[in-house]
C-alpha positions in Angstrom: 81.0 -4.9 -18.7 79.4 -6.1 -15.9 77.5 -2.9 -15.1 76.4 -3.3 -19.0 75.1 -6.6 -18.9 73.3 -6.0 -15.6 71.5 -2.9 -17.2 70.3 -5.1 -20.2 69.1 -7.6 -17.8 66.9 -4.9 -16.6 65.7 -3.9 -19.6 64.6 -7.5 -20.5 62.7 -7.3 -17.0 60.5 -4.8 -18.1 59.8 -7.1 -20.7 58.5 -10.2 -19.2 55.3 -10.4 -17.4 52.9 -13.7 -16.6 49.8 -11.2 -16.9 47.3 -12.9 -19.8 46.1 -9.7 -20.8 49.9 -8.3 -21.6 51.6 -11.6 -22.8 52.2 -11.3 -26.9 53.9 -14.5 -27.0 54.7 -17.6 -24.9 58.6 -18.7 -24.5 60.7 -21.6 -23.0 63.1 -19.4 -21.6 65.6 -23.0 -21.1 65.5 -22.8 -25.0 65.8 -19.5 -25.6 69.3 -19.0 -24.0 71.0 -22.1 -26.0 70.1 -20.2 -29.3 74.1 -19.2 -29.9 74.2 -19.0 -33.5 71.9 -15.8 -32.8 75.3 -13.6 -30.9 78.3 -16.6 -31.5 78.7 -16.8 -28.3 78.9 -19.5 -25.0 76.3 -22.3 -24.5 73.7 -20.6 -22.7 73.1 -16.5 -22.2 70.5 -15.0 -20.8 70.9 -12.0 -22.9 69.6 -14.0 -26.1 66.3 -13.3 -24.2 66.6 -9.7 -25.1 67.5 -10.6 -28.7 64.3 -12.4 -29.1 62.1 -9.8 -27.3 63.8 -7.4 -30.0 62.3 -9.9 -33.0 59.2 -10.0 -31.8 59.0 -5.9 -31.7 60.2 -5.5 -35.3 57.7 -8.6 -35.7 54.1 -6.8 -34.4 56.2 -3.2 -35.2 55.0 -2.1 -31.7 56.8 -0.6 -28.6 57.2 -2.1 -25.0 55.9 -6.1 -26.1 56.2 -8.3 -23.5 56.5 -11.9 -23.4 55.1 -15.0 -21.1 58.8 -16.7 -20.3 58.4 -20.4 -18.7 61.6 -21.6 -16.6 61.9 -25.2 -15.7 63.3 -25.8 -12.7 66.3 -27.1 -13.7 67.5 -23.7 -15.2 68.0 -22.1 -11.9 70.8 -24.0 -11.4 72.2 -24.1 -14.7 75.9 -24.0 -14.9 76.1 -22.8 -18.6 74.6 -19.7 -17.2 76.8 -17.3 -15.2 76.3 -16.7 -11.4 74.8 -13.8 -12.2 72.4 -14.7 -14.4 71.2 -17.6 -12.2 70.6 -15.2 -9.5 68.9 -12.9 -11.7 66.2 -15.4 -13.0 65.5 -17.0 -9.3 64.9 -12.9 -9.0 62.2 -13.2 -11.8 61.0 -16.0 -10.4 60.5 -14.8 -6.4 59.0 -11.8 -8.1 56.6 -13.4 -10.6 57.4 -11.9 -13.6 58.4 -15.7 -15.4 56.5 -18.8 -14.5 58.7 -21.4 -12.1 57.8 -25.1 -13.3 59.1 -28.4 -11.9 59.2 -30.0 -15.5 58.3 -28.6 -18.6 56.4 -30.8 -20.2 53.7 -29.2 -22.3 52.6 -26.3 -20.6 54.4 -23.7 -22.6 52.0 -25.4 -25.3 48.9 -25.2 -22.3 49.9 -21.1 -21.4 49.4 -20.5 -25.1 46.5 -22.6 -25.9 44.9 -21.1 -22.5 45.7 -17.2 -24.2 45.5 -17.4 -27.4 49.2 -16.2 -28.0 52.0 -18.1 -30.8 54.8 -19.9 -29.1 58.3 -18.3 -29.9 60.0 -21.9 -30.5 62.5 -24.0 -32.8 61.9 -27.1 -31.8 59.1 -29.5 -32.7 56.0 -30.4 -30.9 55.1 -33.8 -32.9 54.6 -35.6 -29.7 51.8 -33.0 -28.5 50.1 -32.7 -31.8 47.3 -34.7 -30.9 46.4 -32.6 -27.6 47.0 -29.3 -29.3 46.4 -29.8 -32.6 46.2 -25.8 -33.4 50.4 -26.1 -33.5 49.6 -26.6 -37.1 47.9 -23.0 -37.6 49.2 -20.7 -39.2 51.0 -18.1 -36.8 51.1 -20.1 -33.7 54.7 -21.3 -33.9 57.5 -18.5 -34.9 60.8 -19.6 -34.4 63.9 -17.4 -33.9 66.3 -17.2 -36.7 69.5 -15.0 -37.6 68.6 -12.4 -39.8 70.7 -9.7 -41.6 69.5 -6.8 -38.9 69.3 -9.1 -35.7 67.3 -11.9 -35.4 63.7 -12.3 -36.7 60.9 -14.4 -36.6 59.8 -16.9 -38.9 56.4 -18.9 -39.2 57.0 -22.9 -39.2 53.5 -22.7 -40.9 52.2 -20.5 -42.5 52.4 -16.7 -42.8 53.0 -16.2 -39.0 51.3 -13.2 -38.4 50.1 -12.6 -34.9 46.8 -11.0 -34.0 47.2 -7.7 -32.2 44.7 -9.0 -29.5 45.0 -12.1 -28.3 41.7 -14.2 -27.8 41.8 -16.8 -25.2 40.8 -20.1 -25.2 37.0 -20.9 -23.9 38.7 -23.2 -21.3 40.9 -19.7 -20.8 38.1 -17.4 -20.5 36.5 -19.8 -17.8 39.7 -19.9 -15.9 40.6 -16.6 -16.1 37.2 -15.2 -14.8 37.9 -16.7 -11.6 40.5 -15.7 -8.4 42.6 -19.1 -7.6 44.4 -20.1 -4.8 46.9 -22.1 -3.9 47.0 -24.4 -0.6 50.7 -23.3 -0.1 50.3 -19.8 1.0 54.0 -18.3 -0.1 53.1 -19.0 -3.6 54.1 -16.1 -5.9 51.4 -16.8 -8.4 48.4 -18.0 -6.5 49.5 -17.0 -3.1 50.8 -14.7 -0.5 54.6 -14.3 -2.0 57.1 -16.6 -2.8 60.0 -18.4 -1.2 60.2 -16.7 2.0 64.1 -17.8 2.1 64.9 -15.8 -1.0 67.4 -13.3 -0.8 64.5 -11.2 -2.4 62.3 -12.0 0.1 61.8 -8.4 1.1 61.5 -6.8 -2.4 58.7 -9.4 -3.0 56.1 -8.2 -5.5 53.1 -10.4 -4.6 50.7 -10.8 -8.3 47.3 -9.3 -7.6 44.4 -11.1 -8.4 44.0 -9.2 -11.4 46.7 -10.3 -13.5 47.3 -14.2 -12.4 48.6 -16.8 -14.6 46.6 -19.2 -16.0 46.5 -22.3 -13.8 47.7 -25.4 -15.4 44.6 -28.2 -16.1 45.4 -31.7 -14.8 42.9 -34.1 -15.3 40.7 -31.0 -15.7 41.4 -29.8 -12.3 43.0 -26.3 -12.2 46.3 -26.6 -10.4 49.2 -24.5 -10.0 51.8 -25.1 -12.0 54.8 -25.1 -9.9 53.5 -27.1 -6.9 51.3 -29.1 -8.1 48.7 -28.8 -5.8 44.9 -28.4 -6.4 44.3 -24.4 -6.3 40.6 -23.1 -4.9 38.2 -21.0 -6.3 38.9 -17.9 -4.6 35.9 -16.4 -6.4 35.3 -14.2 -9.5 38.0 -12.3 -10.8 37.6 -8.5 -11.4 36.9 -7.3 -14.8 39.7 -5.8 -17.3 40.3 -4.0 -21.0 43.3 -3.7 -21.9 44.2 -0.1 -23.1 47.0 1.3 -26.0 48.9 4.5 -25.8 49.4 5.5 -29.6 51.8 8.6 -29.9 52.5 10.1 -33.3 51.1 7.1 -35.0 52.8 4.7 -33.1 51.7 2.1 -30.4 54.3 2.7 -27.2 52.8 0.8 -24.5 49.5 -1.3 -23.4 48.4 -1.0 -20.1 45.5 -2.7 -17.8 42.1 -0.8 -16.2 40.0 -3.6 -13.5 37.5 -3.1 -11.6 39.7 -2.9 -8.6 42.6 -0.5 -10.0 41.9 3.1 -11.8 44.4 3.9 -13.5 45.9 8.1 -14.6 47.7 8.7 -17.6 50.0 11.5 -18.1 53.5 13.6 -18.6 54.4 11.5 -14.8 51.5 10.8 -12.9 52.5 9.0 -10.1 51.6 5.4 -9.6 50.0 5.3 -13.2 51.1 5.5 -17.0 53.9 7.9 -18.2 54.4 9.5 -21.5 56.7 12.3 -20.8 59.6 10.3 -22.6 57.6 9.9 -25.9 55.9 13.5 -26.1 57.5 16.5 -27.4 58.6 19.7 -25.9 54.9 21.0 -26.7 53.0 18.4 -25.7 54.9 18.1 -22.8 53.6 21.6 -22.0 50.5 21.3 -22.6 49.4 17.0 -21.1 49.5 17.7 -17.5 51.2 15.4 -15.5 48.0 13.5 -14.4 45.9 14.1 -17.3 42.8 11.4 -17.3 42.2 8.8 -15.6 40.5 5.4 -16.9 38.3 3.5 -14.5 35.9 0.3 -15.4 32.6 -0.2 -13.3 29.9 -2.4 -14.1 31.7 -3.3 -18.0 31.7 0.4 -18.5 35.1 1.8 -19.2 34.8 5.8 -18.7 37.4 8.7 -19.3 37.4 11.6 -16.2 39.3 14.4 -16.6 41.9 15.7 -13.9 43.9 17.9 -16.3 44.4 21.8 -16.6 44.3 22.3 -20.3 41.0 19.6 -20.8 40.7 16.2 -22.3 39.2 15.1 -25.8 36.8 12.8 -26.6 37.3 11.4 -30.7 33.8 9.3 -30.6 34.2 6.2 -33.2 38.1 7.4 -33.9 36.9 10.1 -35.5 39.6 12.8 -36.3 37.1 15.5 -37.7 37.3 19.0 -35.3 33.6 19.2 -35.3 33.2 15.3 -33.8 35.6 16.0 -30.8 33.9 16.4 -27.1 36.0 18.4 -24.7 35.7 17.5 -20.9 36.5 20.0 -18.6 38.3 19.4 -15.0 36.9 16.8 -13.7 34.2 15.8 -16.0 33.5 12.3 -16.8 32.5 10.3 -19.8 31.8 6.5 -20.9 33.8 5.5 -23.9 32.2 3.3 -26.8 34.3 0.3 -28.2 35.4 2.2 -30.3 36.1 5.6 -28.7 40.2 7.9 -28.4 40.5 9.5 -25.8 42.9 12.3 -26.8 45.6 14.0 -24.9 47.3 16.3 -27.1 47.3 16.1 -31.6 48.6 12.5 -31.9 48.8 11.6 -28.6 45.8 8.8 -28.2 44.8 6.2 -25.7 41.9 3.5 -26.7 40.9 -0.3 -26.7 44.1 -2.1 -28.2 42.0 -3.9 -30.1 41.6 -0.4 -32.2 45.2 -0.6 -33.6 46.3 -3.8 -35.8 49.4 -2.6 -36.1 52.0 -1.0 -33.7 53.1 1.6 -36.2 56.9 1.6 -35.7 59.7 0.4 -37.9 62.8 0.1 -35.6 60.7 -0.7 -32.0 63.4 0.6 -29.2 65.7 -2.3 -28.4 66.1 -3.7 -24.7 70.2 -4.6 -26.0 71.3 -1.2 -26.6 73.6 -1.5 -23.7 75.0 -5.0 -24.6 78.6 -4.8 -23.6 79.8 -7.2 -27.5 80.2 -5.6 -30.7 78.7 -8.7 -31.7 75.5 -8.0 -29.6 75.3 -3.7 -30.5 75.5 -4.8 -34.3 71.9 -6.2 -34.0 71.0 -3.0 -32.4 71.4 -0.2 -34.8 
């Protein structure tokens, strides 16, 4: 069992990320493990993470959606949770995947306001109604609720559908154009790593520039959130557009282009984006395993390819034959707003902005290992 649970508590991993152009939702992960009527089961669990994450899948219908998860303090030492799942979330948080916080306060509201992105919550935010008084729109808040397939989300106003592409804030666009830093240098978020006596310490995974967290705003001053110091402006932060892999009609996974980092897709490019476990045995044959490869200069997001069998261009989205543009080996093209790049039939990659919806029914769950009946019966 505990091999089980330890596998699930990697799948959730690949689930969580602090990057504000990835988030889809905003959690207090301190809550989320107390929601027991979801499983039955102890006080706290940190697999009712993955139960959530599951919702809000079958919520957007889209593959792979990962979630901003804030951790006070306090949880880290939580002795509702196991051993293991303590030292599993001070492993998030050395590796930057959750946001570390002294107190919680209102910055699970602040992360969302900052993004753009609902908050996955139950409980009430009366008291902050009057600094963030879009709780009241519809969408923002979904809470977690049994459902007769597994949990599901419900809006606490409204209709509570969320936007395929979250907008930020203008206070959010301002911060997140520029690099911060913070004074203490082993900072995971804003710094050169984190707690350099963490048992992780070596399998550190400092966050680039590229994909920092919001800072949190104290008396307007950008600070960072779990040392509450003032960060510096480190400079301007390198472009993005965030991309979609759509496969057969559905949405599997979003990833990020910058200025600083190209990025191949392909059956298993190395270092880049992977599709060989969505493709069949024909496109596998055929999408080479570097295929194309996205890069971003100047707010110009271009397509080159490095294939054998050639890459096509559907201008607009069109899917007429006599629209399509074939590049040859290593030809290179800019793509419009609106522009597919195309792999294989049905196998697309665009602006995730071109799909509203994620085109799946049953999204792949991150508890199919969960070592309880009363877990795998969410899960069919």
């Amino acid at each position: 069992m505990r091999f089980e649970v330890s596998k699930v508590l990697d799948a959730i991993e690949g689930r969580l990320t602090t990057d504000p152009a990835l988030a889809r939702a905003v959690i207090d992960l301190s809550e989320i493990v107390r929601y027991a009527d979801l499983d039955g089961g102890r006080p706290a669990s940190l697999l009712r993470l993955g139960l959530v994450i599951d919702a809000l899948g079958r919520h957007v219908a889209e593959e792979n959606v990962p979630v901003y998860a804030i951790v006070p303090r306090g949880l880290l030492s939580d002795a509702d949770l196991t051993s293991n799942e303590r030292m599993v979330v001070r492993r998030w948080a050395d590796d930057g995947v959750v946001e570390v916080v002294p107190q919680l306060d209102d910055r699970v509201l602040e992360v969302a306001e900052l993004l753009g992105l609902p908050v996955l919550t139950r409980t009430r935010a009366e008291q902050f109604r009057d600094r963030r008084p879009w709780v009241e729109d519809p969408g923002r808040l979904l809470a977690a609720v049994p459902g007769a397939g597994g949990p599901v989300l419900v809006a606490r106003v409204g209709r509570g559908e969320i936007p395929a592409v979250a907008e930020p804030s203008p206070m959010g666009r301002k911060l997140l154009s520029r690099v911060w830093g913070c004074p203490d240098t082993n900072c995971g978020a804003y710094g050169q790593g984190g707690d350099p006596d963490s048992p992780f310490a070596d399998m550190r995974k400092t966050t680039s520039p590229v994909s920092q967290p919001p800072p949190s705003l104290r008396a307007g001053v950008p600070t960072c959130p779990r040392h509450g110091t003032r960060l510096r402006d480190a400079g301007p932060r390198p472009a993005v557009e965030v991309l979609s892999v759509r496969i057969d009609g559905v949405v599997r996974k979003r990833f990020v282009v910058s200025t600083e980092t190209p990025v191949v897709v392909g059956r298993a490019p190395e270092g880049g984006v992977m599709l060989g476990q969505w493709l069949t045995d024909d496109a596998r044959k055929w999408i080479s395993r570097g295929h194309v490869r996205f890069a971003l200069r100047s707010g110009e997001l271009s397509a080159q390819d490095v294939s054998t069998n050639g890459t096509g261009i559907r201008p607009n989205g069109s899917l007429e034959d006599d629209d399509r543009i074939t590049l040859g080996r290593d030809e290179m093209r800019a793509l419009g707003p609106n522009d597919m790049v195309e792999l294989y039939a049905q196998v697309h990659v665009g602006r995730a902005k071109l799909w509203n919806n994620g085109g799946v029914t049953q999204p792949h769950s991150v508890m199919g290992e969960a070592p309880t009946m009363a877990m795998r019966k969410f899960n069919p």
